[in-house]
C-alpha positions in Angstrom: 9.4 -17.8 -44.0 11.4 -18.6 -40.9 11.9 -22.2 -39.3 9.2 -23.1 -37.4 10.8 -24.2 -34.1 8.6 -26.3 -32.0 9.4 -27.7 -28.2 9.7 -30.8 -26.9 5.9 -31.0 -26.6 5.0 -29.7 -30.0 4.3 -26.6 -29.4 5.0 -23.8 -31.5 7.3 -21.1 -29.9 9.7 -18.1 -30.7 13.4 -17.3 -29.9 13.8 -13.8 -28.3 16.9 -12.3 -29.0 17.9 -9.3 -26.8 20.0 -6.9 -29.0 20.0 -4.2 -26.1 23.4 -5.6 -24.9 26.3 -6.0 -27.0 28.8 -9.2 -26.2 31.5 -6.7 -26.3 30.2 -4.4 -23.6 31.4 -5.0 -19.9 28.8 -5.6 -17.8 27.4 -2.6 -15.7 28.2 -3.0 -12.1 24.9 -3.8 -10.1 23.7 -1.2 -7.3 24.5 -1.1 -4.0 21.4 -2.7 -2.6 20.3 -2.7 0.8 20.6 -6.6 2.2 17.1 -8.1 3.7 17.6 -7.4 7.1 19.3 -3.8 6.7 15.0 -3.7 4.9 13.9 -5.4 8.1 15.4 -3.0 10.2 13.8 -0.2 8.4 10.2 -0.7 9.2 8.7 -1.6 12.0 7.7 -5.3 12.9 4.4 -6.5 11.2 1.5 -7.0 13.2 -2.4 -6.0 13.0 -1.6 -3.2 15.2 0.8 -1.7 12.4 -1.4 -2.2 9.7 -4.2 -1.0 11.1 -2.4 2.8 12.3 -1.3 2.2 8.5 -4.8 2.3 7.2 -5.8 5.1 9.9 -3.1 7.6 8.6 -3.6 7.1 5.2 -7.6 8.0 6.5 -6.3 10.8 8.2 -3.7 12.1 5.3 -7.0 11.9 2.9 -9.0 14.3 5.6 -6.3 16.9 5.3 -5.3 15.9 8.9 -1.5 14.9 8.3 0.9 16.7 6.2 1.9 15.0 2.9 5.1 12.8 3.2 6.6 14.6 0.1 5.9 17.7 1.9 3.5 19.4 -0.8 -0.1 20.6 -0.2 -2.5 19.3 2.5 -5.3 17.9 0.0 -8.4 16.7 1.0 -10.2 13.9 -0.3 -13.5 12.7 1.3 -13.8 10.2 -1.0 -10.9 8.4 -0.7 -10.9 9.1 3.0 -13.8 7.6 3.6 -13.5 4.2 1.4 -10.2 3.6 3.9 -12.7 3.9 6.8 -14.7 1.6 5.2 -11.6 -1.0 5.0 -10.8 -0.9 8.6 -14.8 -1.3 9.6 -14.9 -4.3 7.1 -11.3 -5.6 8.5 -13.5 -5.2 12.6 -16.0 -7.1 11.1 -14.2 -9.7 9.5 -11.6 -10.2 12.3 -14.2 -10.2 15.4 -14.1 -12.8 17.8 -10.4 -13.2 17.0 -8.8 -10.3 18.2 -7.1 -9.8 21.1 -9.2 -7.5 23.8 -6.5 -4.6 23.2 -7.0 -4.9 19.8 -10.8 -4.9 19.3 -10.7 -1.9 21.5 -7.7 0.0 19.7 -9.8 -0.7 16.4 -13.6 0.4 18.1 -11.4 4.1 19.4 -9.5 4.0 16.3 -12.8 4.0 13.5 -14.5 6.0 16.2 -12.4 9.1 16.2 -11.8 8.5 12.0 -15.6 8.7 11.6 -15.9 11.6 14.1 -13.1 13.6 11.8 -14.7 12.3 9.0 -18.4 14.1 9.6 -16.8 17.1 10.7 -14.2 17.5 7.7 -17.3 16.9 5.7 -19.6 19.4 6.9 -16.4 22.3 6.9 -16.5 21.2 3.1 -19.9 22.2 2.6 -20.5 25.6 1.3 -22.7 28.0 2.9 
């Protein structure tokens, strides 16, 4: 049985020993990572106007209106599309009365026109 190795506080623990690595193997150079503000500069500044056109074209990639980023297939997916509606209406509700009077209104046109595409993607779906 081995030795029962027990901390400071007398608890019972375990010793891990990595045998992946071998002491006689040179380290692998790390990758060339990007620095934080080479990152930075590579999205735009975030704000709730950002993240709310985030939400809305993920809503509109779901109702077939974008074109995938990987460039496959247009999919449609009322489902999905219509949950991320449903965020942004909860995020109005939960943020009103501290917006800024461009933003309220950029977030009332915004799930306006999403819920207008939605019903109209959703009765093309329908058969018949």
């Amino acid at each position: 049985m081995p030795d029962d190795k027990r901390d400071s506080g007398g608890q019972r623990g375990f010793v891990v020993n990595d045998r992946r690595s071998t002491p006689d193997a040179p380290p692998e150079p790390a990758p060339d990572l990007p620095t934080a503000s080479e990152d930075a500069a590579a999205f735009p500044q975030i704000d709730f106007h950002t993240f709310i056109i985030s939400l809305g074209s993920s809503a509109l990639l779901h109702l077939g209106e974008l074109d995938p980023p990987d460039g496959g297939p247009v999919q449609v997916d009322l489902p999905l599309a219509q949950h991320t509606i449903d965020v942004i209406a909860m995020l109005q509700e939960k943020t009103r009365g501290n917006l800024t009077a461009p933003e309220a209104e950029f977030l009332e046109g915004l799930l306006f026109d999403l819920r207008l595409r939605y019903v109209e993607r959703s009765k093309s779906a329908k058969p018949g």
